[in-house]
LOMARDO-331679 format. One record per atom (N, C-alpha, C): residue in one letter; atom name; residue number from 0; x, y, z. Coordinates in Angstrom, 2 decimals, always signed. Example, Ala and Ser with C-alpha at 12.3 -4.5 7.8 and 13.67 -1.06 7.14 Angstrom:
// LOMARDO-331679
+------+------+-----+---------+---------+---------+
! code ! site ! pos !      px !      py !      pz !
+------+------+-----+---------+---------+---------+
!    A !    N !   0 !  +13.19 !   -5.69 !   +7.80 !
!    A !   CA !   0 !  +12.30 !   -4.50 !   +7.80 !
!    A !    C !   0 !  +13.20 !   -3.30 !   +7.80 !
!    S !    N !   1 !  +12.85 !   -2.25 !   +7.08 !
!    S !   CA !   1 !  +13.67 !   -1.06 !   +7.14 !
!    S !    C !   1 !  +12.90 !   +0.03 !   +7.87 !
+------+------+-----+---------+---------+---------+
//
This chain:
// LOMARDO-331679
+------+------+-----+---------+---------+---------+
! code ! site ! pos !      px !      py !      pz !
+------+------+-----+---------+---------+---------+
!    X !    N !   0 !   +7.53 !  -19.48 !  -25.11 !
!    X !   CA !   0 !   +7.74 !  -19.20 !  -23.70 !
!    X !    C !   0 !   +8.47 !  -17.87 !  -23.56 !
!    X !    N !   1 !   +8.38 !  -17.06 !  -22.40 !
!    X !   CA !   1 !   +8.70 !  -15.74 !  -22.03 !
!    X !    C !   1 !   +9.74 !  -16.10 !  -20.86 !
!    X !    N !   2 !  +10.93 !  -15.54 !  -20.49 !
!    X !   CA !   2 !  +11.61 !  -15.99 !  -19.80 !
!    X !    C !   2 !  +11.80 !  -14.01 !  -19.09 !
!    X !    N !   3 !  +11.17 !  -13.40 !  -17.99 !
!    X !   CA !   3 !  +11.37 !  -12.26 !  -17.27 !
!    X !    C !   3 !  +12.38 !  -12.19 !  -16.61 !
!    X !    N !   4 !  +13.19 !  -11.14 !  -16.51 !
!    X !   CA !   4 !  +14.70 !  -10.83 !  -15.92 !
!    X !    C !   4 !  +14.17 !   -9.57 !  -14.77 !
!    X !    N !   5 !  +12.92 !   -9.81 !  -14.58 !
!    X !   CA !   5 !  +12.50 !   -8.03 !  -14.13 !
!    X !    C !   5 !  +11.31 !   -8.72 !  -13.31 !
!    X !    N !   6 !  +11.80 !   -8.90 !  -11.78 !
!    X !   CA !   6 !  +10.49 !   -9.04 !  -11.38 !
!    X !    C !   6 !   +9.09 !   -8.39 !  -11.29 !
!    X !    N !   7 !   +9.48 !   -6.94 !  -11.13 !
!    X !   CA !   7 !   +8.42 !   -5.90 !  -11.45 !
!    X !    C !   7 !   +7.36 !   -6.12 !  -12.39 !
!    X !    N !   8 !   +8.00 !   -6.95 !  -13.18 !
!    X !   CA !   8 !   +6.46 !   -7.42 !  -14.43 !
!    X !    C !   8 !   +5.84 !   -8.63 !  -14.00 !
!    X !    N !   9 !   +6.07 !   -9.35 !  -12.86 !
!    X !   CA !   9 !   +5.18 !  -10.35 !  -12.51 !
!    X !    C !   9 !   +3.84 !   -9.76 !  -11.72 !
!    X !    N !  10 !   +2.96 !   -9.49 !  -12.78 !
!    X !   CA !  10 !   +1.74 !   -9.37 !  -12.14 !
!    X !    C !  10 !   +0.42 !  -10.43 !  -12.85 !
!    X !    N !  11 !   -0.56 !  -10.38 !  -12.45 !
!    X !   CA !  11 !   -1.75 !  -11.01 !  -12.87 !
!    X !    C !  11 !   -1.44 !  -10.59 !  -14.13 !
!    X !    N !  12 !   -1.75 !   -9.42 !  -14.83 !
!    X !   CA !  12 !   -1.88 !   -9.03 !  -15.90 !
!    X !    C !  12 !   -0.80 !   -9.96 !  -17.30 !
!    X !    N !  13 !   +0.04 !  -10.12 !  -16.70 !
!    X !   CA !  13 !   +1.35 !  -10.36 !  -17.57 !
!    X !    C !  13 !   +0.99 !  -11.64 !  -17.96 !
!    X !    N !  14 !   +0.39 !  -12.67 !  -16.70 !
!    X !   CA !  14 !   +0.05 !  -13.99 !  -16.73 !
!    X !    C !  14 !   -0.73 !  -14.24 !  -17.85 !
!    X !    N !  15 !   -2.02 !  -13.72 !  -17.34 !
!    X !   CA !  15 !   -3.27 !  -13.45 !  -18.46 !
!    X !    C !  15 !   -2.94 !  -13.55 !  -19.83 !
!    X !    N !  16 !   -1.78 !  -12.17 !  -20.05 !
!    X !   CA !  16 !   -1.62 !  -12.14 !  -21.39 !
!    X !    C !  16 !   -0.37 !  -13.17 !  -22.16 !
!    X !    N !  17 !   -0.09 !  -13.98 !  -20.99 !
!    X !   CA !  17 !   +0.28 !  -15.09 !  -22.08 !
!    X !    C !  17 !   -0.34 !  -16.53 !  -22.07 !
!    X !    N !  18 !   -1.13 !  -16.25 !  -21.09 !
!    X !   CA !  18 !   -2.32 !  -17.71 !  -21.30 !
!    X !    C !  18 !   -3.21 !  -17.06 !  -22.43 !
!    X !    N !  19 !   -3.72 !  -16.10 !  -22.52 !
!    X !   CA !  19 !   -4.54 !  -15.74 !  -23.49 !
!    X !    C !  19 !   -3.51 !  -16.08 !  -25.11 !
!    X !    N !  20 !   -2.14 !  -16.00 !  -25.38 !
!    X !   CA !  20 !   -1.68 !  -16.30 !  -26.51 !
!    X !    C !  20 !   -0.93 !  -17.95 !  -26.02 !
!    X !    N !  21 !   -1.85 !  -18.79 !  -25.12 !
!    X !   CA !  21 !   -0.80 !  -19.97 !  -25.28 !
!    X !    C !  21 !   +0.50 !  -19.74 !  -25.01 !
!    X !    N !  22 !   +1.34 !  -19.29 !  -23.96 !
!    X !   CA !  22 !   +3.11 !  -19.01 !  -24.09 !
!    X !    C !  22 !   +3.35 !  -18.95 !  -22.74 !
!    X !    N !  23 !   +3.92 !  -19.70 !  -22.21 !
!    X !   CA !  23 !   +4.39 !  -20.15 !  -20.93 !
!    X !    C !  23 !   +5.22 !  -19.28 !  -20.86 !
!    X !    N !  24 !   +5.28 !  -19.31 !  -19.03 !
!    X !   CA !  24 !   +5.79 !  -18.40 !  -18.27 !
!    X !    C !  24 !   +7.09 !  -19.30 !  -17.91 !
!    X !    N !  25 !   +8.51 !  -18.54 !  -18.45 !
!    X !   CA !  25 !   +9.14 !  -19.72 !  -17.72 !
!    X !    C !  25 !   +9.92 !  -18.82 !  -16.39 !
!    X !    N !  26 !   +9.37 !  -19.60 !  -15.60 !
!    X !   CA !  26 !   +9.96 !  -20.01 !  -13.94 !
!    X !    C !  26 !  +11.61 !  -19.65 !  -14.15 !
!    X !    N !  27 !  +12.54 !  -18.85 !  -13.53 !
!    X !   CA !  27 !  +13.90 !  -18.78 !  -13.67 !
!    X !    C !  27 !  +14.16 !  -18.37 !  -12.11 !
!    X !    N !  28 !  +15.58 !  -19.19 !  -11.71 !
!    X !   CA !  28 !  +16.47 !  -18.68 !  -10.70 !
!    X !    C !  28 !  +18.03 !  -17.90 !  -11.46 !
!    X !    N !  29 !  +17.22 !  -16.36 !  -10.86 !
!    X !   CA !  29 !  +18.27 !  -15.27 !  -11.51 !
!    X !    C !  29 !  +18.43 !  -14.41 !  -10.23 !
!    X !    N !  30 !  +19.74 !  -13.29 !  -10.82 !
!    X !   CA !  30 !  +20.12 !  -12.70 !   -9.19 !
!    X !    C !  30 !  +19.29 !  -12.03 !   -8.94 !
!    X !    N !  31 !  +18.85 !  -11.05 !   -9.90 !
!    X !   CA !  31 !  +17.03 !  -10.17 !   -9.34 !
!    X !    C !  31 !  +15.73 !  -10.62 !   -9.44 !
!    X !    N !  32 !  +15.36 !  -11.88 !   -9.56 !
!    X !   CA !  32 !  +14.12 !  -12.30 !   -9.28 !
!    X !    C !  32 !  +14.04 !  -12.92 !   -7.93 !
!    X !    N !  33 !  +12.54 !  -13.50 !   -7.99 !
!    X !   CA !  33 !  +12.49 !  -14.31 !   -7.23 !
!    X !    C !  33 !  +12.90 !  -15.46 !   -7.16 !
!    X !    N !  34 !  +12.64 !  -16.05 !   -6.18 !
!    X !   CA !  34 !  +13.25 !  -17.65 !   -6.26 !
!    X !    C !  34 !  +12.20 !  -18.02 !   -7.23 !
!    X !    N !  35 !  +12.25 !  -19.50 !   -7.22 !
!    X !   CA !  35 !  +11.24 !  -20.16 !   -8.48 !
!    X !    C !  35 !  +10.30 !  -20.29 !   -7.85 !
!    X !    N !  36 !  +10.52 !  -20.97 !   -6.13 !
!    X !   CA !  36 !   +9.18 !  -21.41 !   -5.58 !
!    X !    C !  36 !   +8.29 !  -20.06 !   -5.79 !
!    X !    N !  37 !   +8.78 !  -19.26 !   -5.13 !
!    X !   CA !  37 !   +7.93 !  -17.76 !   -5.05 !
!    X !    C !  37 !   +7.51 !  -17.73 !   -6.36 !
!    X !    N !  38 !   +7.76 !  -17.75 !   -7.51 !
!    X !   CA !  38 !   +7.39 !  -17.60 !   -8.76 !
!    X !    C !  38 !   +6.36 !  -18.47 !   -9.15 !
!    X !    N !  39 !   +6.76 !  -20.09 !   -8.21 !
!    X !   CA !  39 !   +5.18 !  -20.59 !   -8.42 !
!    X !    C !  39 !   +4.25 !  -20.52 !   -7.38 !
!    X !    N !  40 !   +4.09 !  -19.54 !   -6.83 !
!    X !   CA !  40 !   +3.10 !  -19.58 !   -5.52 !
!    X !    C !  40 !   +2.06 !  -18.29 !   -6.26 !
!    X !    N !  41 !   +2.69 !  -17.89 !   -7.15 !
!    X !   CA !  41 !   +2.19 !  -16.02 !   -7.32 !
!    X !    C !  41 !   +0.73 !  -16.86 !   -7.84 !
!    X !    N !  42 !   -0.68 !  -15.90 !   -8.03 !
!    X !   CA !  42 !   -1.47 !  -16.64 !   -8.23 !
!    X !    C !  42 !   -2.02 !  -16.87 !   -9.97 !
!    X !    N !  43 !   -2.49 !  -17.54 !  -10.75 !
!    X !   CA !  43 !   -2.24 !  -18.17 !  -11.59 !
!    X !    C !  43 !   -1.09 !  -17.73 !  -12.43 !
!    X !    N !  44 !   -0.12 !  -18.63 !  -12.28 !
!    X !   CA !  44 !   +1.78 !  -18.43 !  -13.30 !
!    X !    C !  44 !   +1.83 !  -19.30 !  -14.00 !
!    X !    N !  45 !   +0.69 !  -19.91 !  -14.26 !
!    X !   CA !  45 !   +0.91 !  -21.56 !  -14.65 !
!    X !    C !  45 !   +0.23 !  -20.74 !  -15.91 !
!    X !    N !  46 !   +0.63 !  -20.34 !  -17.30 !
!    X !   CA !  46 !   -0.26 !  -20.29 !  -18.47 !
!    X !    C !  46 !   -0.34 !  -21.13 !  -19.16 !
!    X !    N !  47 !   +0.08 !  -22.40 !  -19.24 !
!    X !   CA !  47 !   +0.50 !  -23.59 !  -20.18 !
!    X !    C !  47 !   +0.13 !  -24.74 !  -20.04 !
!    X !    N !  48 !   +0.18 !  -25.83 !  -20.62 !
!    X !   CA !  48 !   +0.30 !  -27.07 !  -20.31 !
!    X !    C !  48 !   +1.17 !  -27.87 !  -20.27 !
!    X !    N !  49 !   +2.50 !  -26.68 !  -20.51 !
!    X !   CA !  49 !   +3.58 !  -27.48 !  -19.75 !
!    X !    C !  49 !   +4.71 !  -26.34 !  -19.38 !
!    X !    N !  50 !   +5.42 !  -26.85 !  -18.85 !
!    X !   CA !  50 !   +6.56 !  -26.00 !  -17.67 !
!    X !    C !  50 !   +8.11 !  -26.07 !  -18.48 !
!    X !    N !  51 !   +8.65 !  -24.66 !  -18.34 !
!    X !   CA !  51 !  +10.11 !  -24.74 !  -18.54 !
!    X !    C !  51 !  +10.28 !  -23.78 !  -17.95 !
!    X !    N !  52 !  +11.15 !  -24.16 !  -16.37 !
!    X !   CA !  52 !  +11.79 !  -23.49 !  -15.86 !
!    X !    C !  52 !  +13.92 !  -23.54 !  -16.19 !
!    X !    N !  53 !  +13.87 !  -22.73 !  -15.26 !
!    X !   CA !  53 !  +15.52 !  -22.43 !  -15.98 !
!    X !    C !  53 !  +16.23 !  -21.89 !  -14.32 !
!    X !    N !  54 !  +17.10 !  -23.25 !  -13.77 !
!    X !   CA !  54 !  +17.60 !  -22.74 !  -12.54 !
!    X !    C !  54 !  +19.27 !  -22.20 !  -12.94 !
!    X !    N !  55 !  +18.72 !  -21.01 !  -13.07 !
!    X !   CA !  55 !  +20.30 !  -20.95 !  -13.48 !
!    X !    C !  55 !  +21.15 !  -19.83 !  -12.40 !
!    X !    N !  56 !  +21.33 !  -18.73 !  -11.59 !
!    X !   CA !  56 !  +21.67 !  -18.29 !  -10.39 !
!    X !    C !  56 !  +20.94 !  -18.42 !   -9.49 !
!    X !    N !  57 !  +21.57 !  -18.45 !   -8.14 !
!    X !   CA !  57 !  +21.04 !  -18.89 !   -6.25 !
!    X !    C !  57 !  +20.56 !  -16.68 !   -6.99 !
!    X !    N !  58 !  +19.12 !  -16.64 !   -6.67 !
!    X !   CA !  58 !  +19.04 !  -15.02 !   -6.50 !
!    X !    C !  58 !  +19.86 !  -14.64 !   -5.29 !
!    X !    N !  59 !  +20.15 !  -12.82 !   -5.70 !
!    X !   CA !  59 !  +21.22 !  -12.23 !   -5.33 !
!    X !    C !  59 !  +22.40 !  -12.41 !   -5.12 !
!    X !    N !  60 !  +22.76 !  -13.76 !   -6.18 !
!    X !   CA !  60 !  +24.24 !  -13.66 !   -7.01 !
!    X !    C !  60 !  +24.64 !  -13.58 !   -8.01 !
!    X !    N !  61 !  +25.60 !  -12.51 !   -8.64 !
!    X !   CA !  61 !  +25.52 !  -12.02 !   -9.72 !
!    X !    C !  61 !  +26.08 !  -13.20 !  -10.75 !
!    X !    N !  62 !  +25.98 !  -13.45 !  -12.28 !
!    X !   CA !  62 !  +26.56 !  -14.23 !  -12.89 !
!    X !    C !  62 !  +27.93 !  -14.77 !  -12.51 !
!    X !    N !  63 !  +28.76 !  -13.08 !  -12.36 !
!    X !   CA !  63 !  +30.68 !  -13.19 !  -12.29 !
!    X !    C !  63 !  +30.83 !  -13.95 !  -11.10 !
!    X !    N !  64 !  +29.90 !  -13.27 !  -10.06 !
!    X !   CA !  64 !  +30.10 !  -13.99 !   -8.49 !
!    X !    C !  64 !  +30.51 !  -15.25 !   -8.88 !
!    X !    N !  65 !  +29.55 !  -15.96 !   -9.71 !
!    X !   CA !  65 !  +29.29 !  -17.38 !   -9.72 !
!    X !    C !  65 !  +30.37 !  -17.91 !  -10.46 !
!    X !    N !  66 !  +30.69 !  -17.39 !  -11.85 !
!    X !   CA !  66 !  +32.06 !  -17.64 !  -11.90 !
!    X !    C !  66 !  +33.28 !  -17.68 !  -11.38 !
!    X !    N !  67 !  +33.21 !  -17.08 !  -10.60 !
!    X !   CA !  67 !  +34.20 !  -16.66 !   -9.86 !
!    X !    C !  67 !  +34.17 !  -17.77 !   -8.64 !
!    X !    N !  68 !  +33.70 !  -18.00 !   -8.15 !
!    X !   CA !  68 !  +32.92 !  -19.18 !   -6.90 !
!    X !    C !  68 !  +33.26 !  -20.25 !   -7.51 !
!    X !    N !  69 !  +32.60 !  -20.89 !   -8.35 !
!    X !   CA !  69 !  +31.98 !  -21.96 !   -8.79 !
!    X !    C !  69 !  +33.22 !  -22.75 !   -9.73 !
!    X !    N !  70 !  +33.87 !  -21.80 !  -10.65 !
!    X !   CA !  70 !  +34.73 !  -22.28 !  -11.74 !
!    X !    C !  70 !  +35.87 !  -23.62 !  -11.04 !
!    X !    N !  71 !  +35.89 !  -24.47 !  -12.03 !
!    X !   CA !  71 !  +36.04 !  -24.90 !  -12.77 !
!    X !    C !  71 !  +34.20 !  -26.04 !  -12.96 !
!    X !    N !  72 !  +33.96 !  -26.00 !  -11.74 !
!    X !   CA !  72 !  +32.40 !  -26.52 !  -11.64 !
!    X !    C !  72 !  +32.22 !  -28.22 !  -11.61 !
!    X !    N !  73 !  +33.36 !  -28.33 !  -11.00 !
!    X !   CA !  73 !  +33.61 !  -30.23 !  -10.63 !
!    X !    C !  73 !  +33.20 !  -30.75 !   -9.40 !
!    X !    N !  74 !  +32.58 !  -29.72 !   -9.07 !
!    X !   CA !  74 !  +31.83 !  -29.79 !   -7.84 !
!    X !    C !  74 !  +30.88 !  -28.76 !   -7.28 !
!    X !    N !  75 !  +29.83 !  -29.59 !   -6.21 !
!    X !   CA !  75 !  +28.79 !  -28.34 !   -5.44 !
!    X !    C !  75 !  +29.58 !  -27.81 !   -4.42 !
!    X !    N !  76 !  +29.43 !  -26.75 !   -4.88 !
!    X !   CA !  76 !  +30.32 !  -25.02 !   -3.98 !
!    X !    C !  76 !  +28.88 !  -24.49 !   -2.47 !
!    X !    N !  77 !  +28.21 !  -24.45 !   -2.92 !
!    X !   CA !  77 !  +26.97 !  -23.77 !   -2.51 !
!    X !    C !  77 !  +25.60 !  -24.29 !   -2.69 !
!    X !    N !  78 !  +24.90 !  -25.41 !   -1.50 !
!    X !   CA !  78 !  +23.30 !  -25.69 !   -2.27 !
!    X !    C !  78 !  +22.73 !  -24.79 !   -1.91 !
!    X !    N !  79 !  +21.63 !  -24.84 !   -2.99 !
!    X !   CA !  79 !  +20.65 !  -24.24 !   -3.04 !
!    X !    C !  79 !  +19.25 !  -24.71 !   -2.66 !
!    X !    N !  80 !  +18.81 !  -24.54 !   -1.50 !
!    X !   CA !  80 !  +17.68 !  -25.39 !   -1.03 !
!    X !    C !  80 !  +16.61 !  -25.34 !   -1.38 !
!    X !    N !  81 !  +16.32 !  -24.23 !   -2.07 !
!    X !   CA !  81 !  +14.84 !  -23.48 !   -2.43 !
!    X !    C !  81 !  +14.91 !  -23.88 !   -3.43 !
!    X !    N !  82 !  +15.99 !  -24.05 !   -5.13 !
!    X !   CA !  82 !  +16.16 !  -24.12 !   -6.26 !
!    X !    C !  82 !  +15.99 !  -26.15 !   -6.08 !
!    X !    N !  83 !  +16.34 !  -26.68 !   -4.91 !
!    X !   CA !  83 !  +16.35 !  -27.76 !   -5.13 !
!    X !    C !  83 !  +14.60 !  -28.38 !   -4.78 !
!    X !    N !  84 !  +14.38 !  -27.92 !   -4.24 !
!    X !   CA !  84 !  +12.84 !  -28.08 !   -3.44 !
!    X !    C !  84 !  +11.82 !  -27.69 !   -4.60 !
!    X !    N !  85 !  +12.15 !  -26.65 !   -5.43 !
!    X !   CA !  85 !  +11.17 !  -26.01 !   -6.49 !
!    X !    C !  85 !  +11.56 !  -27.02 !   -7.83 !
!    X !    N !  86 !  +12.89 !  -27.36 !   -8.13 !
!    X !   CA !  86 !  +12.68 !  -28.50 !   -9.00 !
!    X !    C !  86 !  +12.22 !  -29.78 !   -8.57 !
!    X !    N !  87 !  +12.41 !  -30.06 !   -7.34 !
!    X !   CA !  87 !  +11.83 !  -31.48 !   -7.08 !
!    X !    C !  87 !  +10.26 !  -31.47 !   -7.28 !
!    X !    N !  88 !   +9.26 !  -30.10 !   -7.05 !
!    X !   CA !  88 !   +8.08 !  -30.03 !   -6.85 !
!    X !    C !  88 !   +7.92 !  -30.52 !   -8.19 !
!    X !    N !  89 !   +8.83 !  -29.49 !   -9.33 !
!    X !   CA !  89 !   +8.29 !  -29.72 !  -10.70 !
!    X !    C !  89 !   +8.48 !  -31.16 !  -10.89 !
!    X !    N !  90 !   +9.50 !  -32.06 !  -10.60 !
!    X !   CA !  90 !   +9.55 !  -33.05 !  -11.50 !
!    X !    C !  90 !   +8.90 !  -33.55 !  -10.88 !
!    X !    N !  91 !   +8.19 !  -33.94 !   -9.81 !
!    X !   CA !  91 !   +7.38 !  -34.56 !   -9.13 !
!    X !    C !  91 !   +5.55 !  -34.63 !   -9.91 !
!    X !    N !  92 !   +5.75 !  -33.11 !  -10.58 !
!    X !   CA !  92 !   +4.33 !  -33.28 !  -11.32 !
!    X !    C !  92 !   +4.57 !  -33.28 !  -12.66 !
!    X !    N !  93 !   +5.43 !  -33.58 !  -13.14 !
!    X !   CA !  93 !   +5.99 !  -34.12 !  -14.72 !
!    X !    C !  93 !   +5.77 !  -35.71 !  -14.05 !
!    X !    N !  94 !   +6.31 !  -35.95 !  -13.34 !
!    X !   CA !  94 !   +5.62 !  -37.86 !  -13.14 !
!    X !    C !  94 !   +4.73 !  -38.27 !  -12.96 !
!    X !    N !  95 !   +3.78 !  -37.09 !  -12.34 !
!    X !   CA !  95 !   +2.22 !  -37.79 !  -12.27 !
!    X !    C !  95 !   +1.66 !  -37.10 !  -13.11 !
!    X !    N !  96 !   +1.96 !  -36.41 !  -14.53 !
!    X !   CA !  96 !   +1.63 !  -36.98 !  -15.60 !
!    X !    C !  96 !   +0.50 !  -34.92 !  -15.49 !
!    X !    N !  97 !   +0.76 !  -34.58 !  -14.39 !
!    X !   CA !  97 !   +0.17 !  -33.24 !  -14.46 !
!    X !    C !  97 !   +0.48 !  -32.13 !  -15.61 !
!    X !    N !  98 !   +1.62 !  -32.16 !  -15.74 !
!    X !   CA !  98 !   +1.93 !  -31.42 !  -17.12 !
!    X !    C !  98 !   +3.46 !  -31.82 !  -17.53 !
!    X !    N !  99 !   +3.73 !  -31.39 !  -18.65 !
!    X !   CA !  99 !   +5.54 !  -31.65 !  -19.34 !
!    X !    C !  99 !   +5.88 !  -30.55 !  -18.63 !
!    X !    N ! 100 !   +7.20 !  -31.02 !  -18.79 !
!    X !   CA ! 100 !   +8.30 !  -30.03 !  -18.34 !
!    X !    C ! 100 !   +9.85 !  -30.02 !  -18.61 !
!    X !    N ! 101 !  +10.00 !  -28.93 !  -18.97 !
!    X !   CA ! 101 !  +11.56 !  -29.30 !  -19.93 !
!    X !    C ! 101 !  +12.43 !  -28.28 !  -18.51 !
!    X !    N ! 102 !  +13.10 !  -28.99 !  -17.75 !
!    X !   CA ! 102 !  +13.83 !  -27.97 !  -16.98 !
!    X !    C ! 102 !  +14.95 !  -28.47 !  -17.36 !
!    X !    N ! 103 !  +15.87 !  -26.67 !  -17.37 !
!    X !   CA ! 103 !  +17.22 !  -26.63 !  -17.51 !
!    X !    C ! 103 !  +17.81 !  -26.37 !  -16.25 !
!    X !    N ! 104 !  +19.22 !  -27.00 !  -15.73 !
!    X !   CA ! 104 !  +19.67 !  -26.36 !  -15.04 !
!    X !    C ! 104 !  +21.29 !  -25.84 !  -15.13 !
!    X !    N ! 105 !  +21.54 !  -25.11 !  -14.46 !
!    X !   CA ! 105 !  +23.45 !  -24.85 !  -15.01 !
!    X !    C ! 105 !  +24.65 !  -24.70 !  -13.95 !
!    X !    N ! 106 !  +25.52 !  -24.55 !  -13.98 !
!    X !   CA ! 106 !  +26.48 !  -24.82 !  -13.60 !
!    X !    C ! 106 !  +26.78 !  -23.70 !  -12.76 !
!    X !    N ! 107 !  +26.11 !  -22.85 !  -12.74 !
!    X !   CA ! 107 !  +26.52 !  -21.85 !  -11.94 !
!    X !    C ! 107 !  +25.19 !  -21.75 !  -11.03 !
!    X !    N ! 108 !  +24.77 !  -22.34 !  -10.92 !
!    X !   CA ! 108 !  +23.45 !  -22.26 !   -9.68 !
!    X !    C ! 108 !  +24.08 !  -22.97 !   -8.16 !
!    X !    N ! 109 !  +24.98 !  -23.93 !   -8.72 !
!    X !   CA ! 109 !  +25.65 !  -24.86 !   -7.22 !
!    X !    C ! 109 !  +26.75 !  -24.70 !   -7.31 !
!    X !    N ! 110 !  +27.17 !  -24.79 !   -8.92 !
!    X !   CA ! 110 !  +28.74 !  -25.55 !   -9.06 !
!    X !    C ! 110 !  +29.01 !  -26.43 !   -9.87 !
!    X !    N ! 111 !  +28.16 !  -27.77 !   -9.84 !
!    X !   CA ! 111 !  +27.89 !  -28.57 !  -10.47 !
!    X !    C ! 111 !  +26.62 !  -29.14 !  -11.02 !
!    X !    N ! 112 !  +26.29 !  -29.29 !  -12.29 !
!    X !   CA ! 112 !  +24.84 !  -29.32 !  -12.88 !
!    X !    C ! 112 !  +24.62 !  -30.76 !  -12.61 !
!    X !    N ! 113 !  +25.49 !  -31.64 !  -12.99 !
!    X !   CA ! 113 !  +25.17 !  -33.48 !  -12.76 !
!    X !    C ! 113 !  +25.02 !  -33.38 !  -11.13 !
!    X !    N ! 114 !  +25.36 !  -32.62 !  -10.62 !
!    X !   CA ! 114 !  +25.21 !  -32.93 !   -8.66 !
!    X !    C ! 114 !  +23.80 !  -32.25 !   -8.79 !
!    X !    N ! 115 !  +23.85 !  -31.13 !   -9.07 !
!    X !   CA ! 115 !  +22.36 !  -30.57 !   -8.85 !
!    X !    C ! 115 !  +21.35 !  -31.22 !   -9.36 !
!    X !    N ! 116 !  +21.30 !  -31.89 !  -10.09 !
!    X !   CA ! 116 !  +19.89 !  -32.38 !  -11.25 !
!    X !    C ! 116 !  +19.97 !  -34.03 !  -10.45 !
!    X !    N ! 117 !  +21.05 !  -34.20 !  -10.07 !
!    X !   CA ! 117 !  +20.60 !  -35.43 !   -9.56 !
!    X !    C ! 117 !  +20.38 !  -35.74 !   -7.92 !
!    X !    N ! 118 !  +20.94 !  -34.40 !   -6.97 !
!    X !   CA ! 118 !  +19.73 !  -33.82 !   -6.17 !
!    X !    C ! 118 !  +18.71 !  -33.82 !   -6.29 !
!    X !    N ! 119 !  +18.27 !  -33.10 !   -7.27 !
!    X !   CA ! 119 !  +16.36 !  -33.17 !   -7.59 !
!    X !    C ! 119 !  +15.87 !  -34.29 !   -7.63 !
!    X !    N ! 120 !  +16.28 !  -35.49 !   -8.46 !
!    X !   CA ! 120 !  +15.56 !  -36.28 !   -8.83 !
!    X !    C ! 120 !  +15.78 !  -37.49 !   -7.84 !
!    X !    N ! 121 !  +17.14 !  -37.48 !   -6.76 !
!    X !   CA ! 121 !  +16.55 !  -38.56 !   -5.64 !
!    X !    C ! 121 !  +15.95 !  -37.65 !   -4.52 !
!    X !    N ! 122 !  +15.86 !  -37.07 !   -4.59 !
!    X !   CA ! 122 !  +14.81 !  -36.18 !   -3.29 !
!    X !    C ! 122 !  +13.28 !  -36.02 !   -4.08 !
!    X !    N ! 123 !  +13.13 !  -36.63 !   -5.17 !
!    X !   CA ! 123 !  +12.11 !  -35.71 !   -5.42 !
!    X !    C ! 123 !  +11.13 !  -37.20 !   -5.81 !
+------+------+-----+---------+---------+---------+
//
């Protein structure tokens, strides 16, 4: 799997060339990308037969921000509605069996990773 820090390289082309070698695109919430949903709307992003996304910053907040915000992380500081909506989509098609999916999420995306992940999974 390829994990992009640079949205500028999300084009068709990039896709292509990692479905053509088998190597998933992984989906990330970072401060200069897109959100994830946007990342799965682009048109074919899916190179794989299975998914690892990585929600790890709300975009356009920097890592420190988040430290800085978030620390000690015993709690949600900030949801993220889009990061929660784009993992619920995924785990929603990891249950009907559409493809695997290994998602990570972290502590600096809300605040708290056990609040966030278990957001996803009763909404989802």
């Amino acid at each position: 799997a390829v994990e992009l820090r640079n949205r500028n390289f999300l084009h068709p082309e990039y896709f292509a060339m990692l479905r053509g070698h088998g190597v998933a695109h992984v989906f990330n919430s970072w401060s200069r990308m897109p959100p994830v949903s946007e990342q799965m709307a682009l048109p074919d992003c899916v190179t794989t037969d299975f998914c690892a996304p990585r929600f790890l910053l709300t975009p356009g907040r920097t890592y420190e921000q988040a430290v800085a915000e978030f620390s000690p992380y015993a709690e949600t500081k900030a949801v993220d509605p889009a990061a929660r909506a784009a993992g619920r989509e995924l785990i929603a098609k990891a249950k009907a069996g559409r493809r695997g999916s290994f998602i990570y999420v972290n502590n600096r995306l809300e605040g708290n990773v056990l609040r966030t992940i278990e957001a996803m999974l009763e909404e989802s």
